[in-house]
Short mmCIF file of the C-alpha atoms (twelve columns), coordinates in Angstrom:
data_MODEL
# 
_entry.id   MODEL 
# 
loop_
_atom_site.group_PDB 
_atom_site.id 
_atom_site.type_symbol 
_atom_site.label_atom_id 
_atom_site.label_alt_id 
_atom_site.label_comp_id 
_atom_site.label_asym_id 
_atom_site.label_seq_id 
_atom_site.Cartn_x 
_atom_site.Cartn_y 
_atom_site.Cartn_z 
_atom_site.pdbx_PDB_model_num 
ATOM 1   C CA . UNK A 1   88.575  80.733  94.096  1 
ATOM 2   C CA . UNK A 2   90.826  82.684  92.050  1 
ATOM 3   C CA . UNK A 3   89.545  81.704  88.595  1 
ATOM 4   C CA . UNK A 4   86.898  82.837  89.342  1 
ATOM 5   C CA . UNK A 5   87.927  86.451  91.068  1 
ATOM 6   C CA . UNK A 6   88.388  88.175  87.380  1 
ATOM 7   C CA . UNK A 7   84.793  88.392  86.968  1 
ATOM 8   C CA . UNK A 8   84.788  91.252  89.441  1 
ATOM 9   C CA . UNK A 9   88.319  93.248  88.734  1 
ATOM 10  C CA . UNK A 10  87.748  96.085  86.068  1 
ATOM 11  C CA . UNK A 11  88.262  94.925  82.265  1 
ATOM 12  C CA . UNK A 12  90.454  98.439  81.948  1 
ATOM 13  C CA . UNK A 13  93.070  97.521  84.557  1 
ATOM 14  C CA . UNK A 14  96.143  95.797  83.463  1 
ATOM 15  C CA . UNK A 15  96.774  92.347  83.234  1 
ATOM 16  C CA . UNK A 16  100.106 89.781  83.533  1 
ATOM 17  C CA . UNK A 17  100.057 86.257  82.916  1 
ATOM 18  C CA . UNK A 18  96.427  86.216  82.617  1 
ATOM 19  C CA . UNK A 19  95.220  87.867  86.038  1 
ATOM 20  C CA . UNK A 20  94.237  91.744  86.375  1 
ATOM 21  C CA . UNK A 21  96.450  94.006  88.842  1 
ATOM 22  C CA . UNK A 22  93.728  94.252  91.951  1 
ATOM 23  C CA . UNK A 23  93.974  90.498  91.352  1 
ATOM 24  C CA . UNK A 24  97.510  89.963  91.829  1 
ATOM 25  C CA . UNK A 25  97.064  92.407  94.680  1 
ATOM 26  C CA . UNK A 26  94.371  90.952  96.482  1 
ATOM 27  C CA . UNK A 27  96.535  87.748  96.130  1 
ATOM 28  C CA . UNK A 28  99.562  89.613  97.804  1 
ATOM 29  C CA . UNK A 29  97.581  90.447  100.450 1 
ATOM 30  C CA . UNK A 30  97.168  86.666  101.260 1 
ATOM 31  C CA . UNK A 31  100.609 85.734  101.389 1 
ATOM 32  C CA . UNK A 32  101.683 88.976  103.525 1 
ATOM 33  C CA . UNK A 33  101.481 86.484  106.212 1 
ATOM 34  C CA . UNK A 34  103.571 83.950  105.134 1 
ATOM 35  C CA . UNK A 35  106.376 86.173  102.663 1 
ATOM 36  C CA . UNK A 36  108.387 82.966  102.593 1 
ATOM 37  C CA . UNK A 37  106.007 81.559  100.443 1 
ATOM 38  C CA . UNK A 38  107.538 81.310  97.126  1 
ATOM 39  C CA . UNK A 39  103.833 81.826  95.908  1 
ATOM 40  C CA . UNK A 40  104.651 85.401  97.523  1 
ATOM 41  C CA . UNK A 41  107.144 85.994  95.758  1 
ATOM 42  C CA . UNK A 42  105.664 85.087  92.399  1 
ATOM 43  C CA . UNK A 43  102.820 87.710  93.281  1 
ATOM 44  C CA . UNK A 44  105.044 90.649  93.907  1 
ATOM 45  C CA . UNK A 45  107.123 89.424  90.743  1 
ATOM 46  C CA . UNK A 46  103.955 89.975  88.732  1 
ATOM 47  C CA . UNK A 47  102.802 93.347  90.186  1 
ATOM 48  C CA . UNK A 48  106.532 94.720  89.476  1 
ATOM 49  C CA . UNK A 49  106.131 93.146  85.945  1 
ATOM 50  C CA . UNK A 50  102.835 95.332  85.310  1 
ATOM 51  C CA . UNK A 51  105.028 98.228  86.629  1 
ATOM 52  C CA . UNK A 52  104.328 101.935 85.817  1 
ATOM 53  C CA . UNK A 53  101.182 100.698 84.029  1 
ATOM 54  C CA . UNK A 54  99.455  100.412 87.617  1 
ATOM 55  C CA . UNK A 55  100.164 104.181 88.627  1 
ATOM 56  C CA . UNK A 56  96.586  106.038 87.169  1 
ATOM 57  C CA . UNK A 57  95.030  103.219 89.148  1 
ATOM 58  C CA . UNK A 58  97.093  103.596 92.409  1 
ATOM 59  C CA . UNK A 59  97.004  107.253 92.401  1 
ATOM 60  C CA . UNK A 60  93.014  106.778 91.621  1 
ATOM 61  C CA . UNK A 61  92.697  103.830 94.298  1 
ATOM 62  C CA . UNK A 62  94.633  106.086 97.142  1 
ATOM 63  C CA . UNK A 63  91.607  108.354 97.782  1 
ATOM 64  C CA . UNK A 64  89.511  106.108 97.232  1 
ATOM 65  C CA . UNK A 65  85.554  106.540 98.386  1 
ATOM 66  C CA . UNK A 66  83.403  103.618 99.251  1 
ATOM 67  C CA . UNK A 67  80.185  103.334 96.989  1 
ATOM 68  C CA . UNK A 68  77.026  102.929 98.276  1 
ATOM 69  C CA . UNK A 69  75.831  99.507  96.825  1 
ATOM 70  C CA . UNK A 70  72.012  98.432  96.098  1 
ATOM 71  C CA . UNK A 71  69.612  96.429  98.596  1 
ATOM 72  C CA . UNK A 72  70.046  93.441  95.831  1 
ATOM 73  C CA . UNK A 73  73.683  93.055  97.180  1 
ATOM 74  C CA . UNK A 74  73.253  94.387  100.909 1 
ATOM 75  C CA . UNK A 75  70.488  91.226  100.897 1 
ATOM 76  C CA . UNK A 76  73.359  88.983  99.851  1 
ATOM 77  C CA . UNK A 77  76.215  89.216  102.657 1 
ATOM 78  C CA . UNK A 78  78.558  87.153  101.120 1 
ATOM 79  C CA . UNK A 79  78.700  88.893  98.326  1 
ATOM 80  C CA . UNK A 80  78.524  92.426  100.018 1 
ATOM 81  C CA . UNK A 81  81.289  91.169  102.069 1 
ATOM 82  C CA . UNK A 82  83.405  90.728  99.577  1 
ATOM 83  C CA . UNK A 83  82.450  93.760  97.606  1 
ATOM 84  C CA . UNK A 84  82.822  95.738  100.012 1 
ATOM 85  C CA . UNK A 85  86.220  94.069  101.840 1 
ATOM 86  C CA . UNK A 86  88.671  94.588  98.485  1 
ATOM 87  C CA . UNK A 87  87.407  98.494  97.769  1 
ATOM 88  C CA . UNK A 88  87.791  99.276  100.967 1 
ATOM 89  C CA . UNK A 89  91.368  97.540  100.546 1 
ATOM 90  C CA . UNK A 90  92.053  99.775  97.496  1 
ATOM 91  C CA . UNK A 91  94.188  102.205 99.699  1 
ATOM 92  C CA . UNK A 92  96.671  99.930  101.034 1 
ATOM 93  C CA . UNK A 93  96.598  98.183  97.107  1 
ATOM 94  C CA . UNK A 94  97.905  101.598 96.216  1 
ATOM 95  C CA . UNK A 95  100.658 101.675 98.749  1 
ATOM 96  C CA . UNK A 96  101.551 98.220  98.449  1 
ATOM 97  C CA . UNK A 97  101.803 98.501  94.534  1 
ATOM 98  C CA . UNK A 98  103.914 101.617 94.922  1 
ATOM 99  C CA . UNK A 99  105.875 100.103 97.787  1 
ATOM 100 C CA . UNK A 100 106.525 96.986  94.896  1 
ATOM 101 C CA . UNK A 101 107.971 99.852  92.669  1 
ATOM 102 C CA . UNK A 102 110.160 101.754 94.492  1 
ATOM 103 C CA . UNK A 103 112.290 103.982 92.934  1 
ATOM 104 C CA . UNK A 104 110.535 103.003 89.901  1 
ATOM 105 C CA . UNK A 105 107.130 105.130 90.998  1 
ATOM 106 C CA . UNK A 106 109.033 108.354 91.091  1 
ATOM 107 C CA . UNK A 107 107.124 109.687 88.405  1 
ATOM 108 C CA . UNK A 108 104.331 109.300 90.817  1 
ATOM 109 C CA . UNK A 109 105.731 112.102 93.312  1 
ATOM 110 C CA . UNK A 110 104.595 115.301 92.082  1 
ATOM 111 C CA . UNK A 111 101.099 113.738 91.974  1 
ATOM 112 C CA . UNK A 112 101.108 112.445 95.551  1 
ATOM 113 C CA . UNK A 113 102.993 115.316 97.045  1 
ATOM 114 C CA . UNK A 114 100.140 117.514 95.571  1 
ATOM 115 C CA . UNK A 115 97.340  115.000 96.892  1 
ATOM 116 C CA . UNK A 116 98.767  115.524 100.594 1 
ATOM 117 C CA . UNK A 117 98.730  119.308 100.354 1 
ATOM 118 C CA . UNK A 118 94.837  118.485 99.293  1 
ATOM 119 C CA . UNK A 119 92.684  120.396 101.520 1 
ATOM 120 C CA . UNK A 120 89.580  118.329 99.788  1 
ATOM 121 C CA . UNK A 121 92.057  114.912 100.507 1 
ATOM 122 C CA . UNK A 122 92.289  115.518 104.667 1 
ATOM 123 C CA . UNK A 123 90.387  111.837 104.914 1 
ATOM 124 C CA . UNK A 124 93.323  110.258 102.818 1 
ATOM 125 C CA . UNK A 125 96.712  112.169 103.549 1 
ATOM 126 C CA . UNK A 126 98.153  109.573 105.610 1 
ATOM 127 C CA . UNK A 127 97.500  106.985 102.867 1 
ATOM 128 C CA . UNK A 128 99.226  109.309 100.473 1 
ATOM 129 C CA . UNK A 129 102.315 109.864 103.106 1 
ATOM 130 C CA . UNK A 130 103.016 106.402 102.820 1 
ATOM 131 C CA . UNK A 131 102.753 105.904 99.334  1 
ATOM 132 C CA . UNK A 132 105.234 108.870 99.058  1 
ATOM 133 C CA . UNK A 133 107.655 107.144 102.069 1 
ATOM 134 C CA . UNK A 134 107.239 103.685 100.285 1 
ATOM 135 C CA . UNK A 135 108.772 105.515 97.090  1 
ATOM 136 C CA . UNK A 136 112.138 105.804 98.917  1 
ATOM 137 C CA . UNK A 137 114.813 108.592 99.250  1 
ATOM 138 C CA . UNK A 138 113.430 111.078 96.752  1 
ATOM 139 C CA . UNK A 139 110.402 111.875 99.037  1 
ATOM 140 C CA . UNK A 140 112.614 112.470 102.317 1 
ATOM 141 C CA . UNK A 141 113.172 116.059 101.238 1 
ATOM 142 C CA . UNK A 142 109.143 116.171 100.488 1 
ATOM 143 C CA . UNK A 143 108.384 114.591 104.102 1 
ATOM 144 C CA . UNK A 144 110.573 116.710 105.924 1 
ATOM 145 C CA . UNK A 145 109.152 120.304 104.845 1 
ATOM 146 C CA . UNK A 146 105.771 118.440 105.355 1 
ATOM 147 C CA . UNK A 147 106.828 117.429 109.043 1 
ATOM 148 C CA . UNK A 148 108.002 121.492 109.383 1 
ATOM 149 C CA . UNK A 149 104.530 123.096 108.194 1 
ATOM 150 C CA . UNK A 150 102.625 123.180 110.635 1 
ATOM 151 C CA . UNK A 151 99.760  124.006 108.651 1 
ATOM 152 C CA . UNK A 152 99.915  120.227 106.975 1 
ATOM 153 C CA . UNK A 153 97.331  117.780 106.967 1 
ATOM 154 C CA . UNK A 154 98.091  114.432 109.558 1 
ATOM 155 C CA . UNK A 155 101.909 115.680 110.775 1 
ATOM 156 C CA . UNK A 156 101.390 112.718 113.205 1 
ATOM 157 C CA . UNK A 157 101.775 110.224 110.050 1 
ATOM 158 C CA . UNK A 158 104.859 111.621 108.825 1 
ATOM 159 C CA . UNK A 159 107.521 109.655 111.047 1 
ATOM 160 C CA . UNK A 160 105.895 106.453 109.959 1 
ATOM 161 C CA . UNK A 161 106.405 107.728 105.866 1 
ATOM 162 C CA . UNK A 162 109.946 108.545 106.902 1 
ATOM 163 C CA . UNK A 163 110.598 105.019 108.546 1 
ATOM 164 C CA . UNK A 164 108.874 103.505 105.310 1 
ATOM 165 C CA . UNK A 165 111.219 105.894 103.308 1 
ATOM 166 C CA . UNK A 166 114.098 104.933 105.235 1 
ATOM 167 C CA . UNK A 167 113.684 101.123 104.967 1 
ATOM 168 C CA . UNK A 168 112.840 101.274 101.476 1 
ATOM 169 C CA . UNK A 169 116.046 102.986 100.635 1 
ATOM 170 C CA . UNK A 170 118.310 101.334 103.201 1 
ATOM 171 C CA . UNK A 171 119.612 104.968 104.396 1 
ATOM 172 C CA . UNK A 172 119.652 107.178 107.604 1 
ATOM 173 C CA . UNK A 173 118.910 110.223 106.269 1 
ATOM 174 C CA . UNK A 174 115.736 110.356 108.036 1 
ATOM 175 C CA . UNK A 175 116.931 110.113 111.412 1 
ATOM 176 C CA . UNK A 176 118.283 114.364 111.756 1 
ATOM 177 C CA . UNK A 177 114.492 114.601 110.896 1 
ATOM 178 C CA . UNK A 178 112.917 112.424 113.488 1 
ATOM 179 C CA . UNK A 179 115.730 113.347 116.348 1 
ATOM 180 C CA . UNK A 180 114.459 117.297 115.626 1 
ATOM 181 C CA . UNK A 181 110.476 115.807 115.612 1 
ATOM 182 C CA . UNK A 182 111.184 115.038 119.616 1 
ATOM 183 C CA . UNK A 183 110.944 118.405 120.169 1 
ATOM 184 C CA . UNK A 184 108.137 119.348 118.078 1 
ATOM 185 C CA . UNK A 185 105.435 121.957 119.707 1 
ATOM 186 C CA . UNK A 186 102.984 118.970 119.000 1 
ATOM 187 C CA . UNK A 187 103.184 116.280 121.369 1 
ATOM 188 C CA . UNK A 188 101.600 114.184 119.204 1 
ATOM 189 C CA . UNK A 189 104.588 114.557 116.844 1 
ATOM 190 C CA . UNK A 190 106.726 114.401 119.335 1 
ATOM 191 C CA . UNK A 191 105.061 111.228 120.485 1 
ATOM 192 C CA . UNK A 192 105.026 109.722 116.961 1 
ATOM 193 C CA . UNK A 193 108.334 110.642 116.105 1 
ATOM 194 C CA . UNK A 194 110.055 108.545 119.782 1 
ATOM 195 C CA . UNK A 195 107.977 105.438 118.254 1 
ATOM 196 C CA . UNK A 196 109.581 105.445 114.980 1 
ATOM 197 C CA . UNK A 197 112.783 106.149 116.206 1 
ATOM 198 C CA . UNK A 198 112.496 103.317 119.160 1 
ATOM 199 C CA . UNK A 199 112.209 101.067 116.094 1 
ATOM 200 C CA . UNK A 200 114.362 102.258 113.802 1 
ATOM 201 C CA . UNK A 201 117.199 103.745 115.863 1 
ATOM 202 C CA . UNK A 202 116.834 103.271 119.273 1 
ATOM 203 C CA . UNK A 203 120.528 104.536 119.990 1 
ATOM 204 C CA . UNK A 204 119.998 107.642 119.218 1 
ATOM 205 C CA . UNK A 205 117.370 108.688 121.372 1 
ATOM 206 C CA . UNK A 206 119.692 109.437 125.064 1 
ATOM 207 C CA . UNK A 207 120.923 112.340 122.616 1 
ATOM 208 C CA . UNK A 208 117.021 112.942 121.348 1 
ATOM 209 C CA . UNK A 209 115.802 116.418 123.252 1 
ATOM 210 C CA . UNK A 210 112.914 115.758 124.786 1 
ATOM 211 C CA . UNK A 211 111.539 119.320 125.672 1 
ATOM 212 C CA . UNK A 212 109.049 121.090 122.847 1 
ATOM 213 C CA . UNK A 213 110.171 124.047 120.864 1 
ATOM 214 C CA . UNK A 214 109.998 127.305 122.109 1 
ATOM 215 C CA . UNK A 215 108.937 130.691 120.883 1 
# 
């Protein structure tokens, strides 16, 4: 099945060791299951190995709309299926790719930070919060004045970015952050934020105020 997968992957993406990036990620998202698999490993090896190259495509893929396709390939459900099935995966190739980089995708902050402050982007912003938490420490600062405008698009995702932030960069910064969340006017925040921190950090919550802000 996968020699024969390149006939449908764009002949302007990138390439390493003879397969195209959505390729190698469709591949990863395979083996997610199983991340013992050494096969795994050789898949994330190759994304990190196409590197910064993948970034216009992530940063393309991340708001990514679904096309309408033709009755020729509706009538064919197979096919459709699988059409269909890896573009609407083309999100969560984005994160995953960016997730792969690291610290290496910085140069991809400015771009996402301004894609979450998107008013046209509301659809996508949690995708985008993750890609930015999947970067690592450099977005914390980002997340948090995110998390304290209340005015931003999707607050409720913004714990979940920090945890992905947080793991990614093996640090605790993000917990001040989540500990003042629990007492966010929205409960929703607030509701978010105990979930994270119950799997992150679960010590820290007898100290966690639990009432909302007040005027």
């Amino acid at each position: 099945l996968h020699a024969a997968l390149p006939f449908f992957w764009p002949a302007s993406e990138p390439k390493y060791d003879g397969r195209y990036l959505s390729e190698w990620l469709w591949m990863y998202y395979q083996y997610i299951p199983d991340n013992s698999n050494p096969e795994f490993l050789e898949v994330r090896n190759a994304i990190r190995n196409i590197g910064t190259n993948a970034l216009p495509y992530y940063l393309n893929w991340i708001v990514y709309e679904p096309r309408e396709w033709p009755d020729w390939i509706r009538d064919k459900p197979t096919l459709y299926n699988f059409l269909v099935g890896t573009r609407y995966r083309r999100p969560y190739y984005a994160i995953a790719g960016i997730g792969i980089l690291g610290t290496n995708a910085i140069s991809a902050v400015p771009a996402l930070e301004a894609l979450m402050k998107d008013s046209s982007k509301v659809r996508f912003t949690g995708h985008v919060m993750m890609a930015l938490g999947s970067i690592g420490e450099t977005s914390i600062p980002i997340l948090e004045t995110a998390l304290a405008d209340t005015n931003q698009f999707h607050r409720i995702a913004i714990p979940y970015a920090l945890q992905a932030a947080a793991l990614q960069a093996g640090t605790n910064a993000c917990l001040p952050i989540l500990i003042e969340a629990t007492r966010d006017r929205d409960s929703s925040v607030r509701q978010h934020a105990t979930i994270v921190l119950k799997r992150i950090a679960p010590e820290v919550l007898d100290g966690a105020p639990s009432e909302p802000k007040t005027e």
